[in-house]
C-alpha positions in Angstrom: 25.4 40.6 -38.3 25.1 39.8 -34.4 22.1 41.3 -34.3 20.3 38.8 -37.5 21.7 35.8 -35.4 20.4 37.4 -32.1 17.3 37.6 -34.2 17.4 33.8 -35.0 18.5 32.4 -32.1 15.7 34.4 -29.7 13.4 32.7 -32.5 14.4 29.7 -32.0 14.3 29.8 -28.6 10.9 31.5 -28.2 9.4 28.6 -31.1 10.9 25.9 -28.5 9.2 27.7 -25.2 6.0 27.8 -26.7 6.2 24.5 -28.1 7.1 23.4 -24.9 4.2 25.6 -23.4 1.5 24.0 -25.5 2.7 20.4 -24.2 2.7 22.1 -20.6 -0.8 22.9 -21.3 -1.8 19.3 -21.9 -1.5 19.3 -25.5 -0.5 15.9 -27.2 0.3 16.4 -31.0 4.4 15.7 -31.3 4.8 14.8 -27.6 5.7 11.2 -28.9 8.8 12.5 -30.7 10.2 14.8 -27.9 10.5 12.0 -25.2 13.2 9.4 -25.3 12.2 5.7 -25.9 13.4 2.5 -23.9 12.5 -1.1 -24.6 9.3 -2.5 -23.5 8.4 -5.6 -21.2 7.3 -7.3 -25.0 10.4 -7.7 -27.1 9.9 -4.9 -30.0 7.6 -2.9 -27.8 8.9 0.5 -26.8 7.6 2.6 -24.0 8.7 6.7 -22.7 11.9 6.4 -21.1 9.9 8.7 -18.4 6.9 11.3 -18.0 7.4 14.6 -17.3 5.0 16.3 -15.3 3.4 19.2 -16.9 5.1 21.3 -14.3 8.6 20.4 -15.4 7.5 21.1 -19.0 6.3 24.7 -17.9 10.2 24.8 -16.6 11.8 24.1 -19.6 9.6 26.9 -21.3 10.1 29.4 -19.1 13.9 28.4 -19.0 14.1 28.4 -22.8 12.1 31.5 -22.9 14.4 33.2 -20.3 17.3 32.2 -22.8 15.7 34.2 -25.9 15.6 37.4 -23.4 19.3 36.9 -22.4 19.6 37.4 -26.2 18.2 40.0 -26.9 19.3 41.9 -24.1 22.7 41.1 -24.8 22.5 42.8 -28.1 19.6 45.1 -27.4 17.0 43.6 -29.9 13.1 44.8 -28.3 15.4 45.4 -24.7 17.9 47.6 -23.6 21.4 46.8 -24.4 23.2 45.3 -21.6 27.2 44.7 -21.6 28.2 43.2 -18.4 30.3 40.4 -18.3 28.3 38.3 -16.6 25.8 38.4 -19.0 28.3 36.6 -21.7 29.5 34.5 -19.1 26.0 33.0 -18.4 24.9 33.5 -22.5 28.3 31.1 -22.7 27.0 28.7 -20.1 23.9 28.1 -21.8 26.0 27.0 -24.9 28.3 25.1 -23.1 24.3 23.5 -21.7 23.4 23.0 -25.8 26.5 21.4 -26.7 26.4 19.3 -23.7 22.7 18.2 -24.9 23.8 17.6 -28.3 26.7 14.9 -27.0 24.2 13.6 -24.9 24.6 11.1 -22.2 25.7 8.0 -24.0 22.6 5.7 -22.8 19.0 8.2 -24.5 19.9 11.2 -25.8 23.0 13.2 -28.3 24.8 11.5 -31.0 26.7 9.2 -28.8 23.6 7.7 -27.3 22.8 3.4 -27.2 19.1 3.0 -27.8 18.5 4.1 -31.8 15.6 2.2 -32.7 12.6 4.7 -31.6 11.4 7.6 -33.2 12.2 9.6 -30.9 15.9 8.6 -31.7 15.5 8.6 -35.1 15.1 12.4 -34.8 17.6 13.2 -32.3 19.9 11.8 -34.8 18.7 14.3 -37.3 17.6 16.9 -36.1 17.4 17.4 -32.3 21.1 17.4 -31.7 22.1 18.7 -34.7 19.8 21.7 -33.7 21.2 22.2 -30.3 25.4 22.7 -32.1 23.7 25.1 -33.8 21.7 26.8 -30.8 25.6 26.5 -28.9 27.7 27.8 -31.4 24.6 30.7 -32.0 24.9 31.6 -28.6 28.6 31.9 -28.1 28.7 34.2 -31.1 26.1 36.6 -29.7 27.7 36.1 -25.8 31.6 37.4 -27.7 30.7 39.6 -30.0 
């Protein structure tokens, strides 16, 4: 069983990184969705609460690809097995990081957040945040078992 959600949750992660990789690389298609929205200078108008810099996109890739290989070593899927401690203990941050994402900081991003009106939002609501509980609770299952 840990090893089926190690399977799913190294997935997921590794869908994300690339994802994330292929906006890194200067592709476009979805970049709309994945970046907050604040109100405009025009009333109705709404414009990225920010641009991140291809850089900081390869980041996030390379972190959220880094994640899936915490997985998988953690329960040996295409990796050794490794049992130390401090791998949970970081696996365990990384949830604690999702669920953190997922509550969000009350302004942009999580369920509690103000501005609801963009797509962006829209999708956050449904499936962003909801996504990252399911990312945190995956990984504290594969950190404690």
């Amino acid at each position: 069983m840990n090893v089926l959600i190690a399977q799913w949750m190294a997935g997921a992660f590794l869908l994300i990184s690339l994802i994330h990789l292929y906006w890194a690389a200067g592709g476009k298609r979805g970049s709309e969705a994945a970046i907050p929205q604040v109100p405009g200078r025009t009333p109705g108008e709404l414009e990225p609460a920010f641009k991140p810099s291809g850089f900081a996109t390869l980041l996030v890739a390379v972190g959220l690809l880094l994640i899936a290989m915490l997985v998988c070593l953690r329960v040996g899927l295409y990796l050794p097995t490794v049992s130390h401690p401090a791998l949970q203990w970081v696996i365990s941050a990384m949830a604690l990081l999702m669920f953190a994402r997922a509550i969000g900081d009350s302004n942009l991003v999580g369920f509690f957040k103000e501005v609801s009106e963009s797509k962006f939002a829209r999708l956050d609501t449904l499936f962003y945040s909801p996504l990252c509980v399911v990312l945190g609770a995956g990984l504290l299952v594969v950190a404690w078992n």
